[in-house]
C-alpha positions as MATLAB code, in Angstrom:
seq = 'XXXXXXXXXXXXXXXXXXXXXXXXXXXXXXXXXXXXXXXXXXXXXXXXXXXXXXXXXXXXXXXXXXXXXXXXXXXXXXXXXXXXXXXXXXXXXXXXXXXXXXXXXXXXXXXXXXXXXXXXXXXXXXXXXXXXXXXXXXXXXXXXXX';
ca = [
      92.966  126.253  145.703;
      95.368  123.900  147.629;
      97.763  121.983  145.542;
      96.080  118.011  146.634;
      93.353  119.437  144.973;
      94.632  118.901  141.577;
      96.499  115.420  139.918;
      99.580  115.315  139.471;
     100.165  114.455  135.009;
     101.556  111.195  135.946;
      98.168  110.114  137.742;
      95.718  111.557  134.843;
      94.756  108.751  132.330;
      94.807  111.851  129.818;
      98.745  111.686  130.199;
      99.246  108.719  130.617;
      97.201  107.833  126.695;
      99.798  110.654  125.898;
     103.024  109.465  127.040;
     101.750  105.511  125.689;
     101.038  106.668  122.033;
     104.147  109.211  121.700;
     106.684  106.477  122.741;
     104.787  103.883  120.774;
     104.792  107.112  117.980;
     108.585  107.173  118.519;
     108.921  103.821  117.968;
     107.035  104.204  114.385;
     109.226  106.738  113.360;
     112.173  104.416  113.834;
     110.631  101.942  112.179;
     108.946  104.002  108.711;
     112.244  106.208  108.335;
     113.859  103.984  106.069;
     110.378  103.689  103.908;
     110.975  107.892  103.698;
     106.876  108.032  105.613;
     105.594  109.373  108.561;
     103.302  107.596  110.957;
      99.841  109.580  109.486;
     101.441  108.175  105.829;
     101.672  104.954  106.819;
      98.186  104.931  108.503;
      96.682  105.935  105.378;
      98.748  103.377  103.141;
      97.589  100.772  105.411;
      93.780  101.965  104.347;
      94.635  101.575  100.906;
      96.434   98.007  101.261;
      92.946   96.941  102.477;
      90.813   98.457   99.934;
      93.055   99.316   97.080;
      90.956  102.535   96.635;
      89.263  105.257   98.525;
      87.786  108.745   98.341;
      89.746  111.543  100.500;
      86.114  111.662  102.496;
      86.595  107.919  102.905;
      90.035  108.044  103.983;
      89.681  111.221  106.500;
      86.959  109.464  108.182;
      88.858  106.570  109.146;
      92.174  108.311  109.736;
      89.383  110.736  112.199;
      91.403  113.381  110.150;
      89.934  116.464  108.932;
      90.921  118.021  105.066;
      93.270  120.442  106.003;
      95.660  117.684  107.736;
      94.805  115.162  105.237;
      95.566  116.906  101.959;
      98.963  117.716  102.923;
      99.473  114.373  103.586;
      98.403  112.913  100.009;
     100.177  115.916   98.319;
     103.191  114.715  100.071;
     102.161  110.800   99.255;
     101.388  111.658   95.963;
     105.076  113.571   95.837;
     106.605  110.586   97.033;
     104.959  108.713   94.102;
     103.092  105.932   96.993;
      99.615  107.175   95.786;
      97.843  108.931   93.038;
      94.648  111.195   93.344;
      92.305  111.379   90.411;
      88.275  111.763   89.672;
      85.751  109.433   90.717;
      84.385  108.251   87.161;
      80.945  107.589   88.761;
      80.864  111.316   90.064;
      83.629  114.100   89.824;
      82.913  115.366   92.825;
      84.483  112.879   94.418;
      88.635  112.328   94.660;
      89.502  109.122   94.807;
      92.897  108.203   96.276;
      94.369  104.800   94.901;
      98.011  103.216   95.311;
     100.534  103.468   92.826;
     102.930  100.331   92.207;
     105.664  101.362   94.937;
     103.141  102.066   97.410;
     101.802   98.786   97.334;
     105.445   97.648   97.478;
     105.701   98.967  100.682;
     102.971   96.732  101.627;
     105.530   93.858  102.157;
     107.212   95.658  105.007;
     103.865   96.133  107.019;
     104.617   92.591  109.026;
     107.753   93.323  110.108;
     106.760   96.707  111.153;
     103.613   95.827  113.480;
     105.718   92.707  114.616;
     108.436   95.093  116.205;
     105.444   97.303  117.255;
     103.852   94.270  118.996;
     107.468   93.043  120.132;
     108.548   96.162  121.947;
     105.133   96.747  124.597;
     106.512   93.110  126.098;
     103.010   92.253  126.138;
     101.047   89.082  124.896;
      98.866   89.848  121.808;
      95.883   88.735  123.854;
      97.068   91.337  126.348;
      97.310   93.852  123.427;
      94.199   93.355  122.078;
      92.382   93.628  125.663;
      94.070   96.503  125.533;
      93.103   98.561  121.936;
      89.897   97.288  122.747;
      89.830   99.197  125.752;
      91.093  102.027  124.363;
      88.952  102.583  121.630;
      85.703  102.031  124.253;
      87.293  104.588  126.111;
      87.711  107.178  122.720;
      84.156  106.147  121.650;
      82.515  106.607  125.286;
      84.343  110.132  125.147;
      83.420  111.306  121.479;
      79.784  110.070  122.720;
      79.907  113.103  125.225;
      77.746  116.124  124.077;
];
């Protein structure tokens, strides 16, 4: 097979999605380190700060996160004392994740933290939100695939 034949990483959208969310990743990491979370953590906090509680099933299918990555991360939430796990009183079955009081404390950094997120793309929020749009069209058009 001759070498034209194939892209080059920097012309594949595949790498290009890559590059875009590991700098944009990096510049979490930056940002959460002095809150002692990772990016995944503060993904599911966020989930929390909008509903105040929600079963792991809940959570993992927003986060688009299957058990074995997702319990770690509430065992480690839960270590950190942001979150406690407990049984659903309506059915045990169910494990219902819910904020303690210092993870909804860290709910009063969350502006500052997508405002330097927003800040350092250099784009417009209308351009930004063209562009997540876009993006998840693109993610749903490709899980859509059989």
């Amino acid at each position: 097979m001759a070498t034209t034949d194939i892209l080059p990483p920097e012309q594949q959208i595949c790498f290009a999605l890559y590059s875009a969310s590991r700098a944009i990743t990096g510049r979490y990491r930056d940002l959460l380190a002095p809150l002692g979370v990772t990016y995944p953590q503060y993904l599911a906090l966020q989930i929390l700060w909008e509903s105040g509680t929600s079963s792991v099933s809940q959570l993992g299918d927003r986060l688009q996160l299957d058990s074995g990555t997702l319990s770690p991360l509430l065992r480690r939430l839960e270590a950190l004392g942001l979150v406690s796990r407990g049984r659903s009183t309506a059915d045990e079955r169910i494990v219902e994740i819910s904020l303690t009081e210092a993870g909804d404390a860290l709910r009063s950094h969350a502006p500052r933290i997508g405002e330097a997120i927003c800040a350092s793309t250099g784009l417009p929020q209308d351009e930004l939100d063209e562009l997540q749009q876009q993006i998840a069209t693109l993610a749903a058009r490709v899980r859509a695939l059989p």
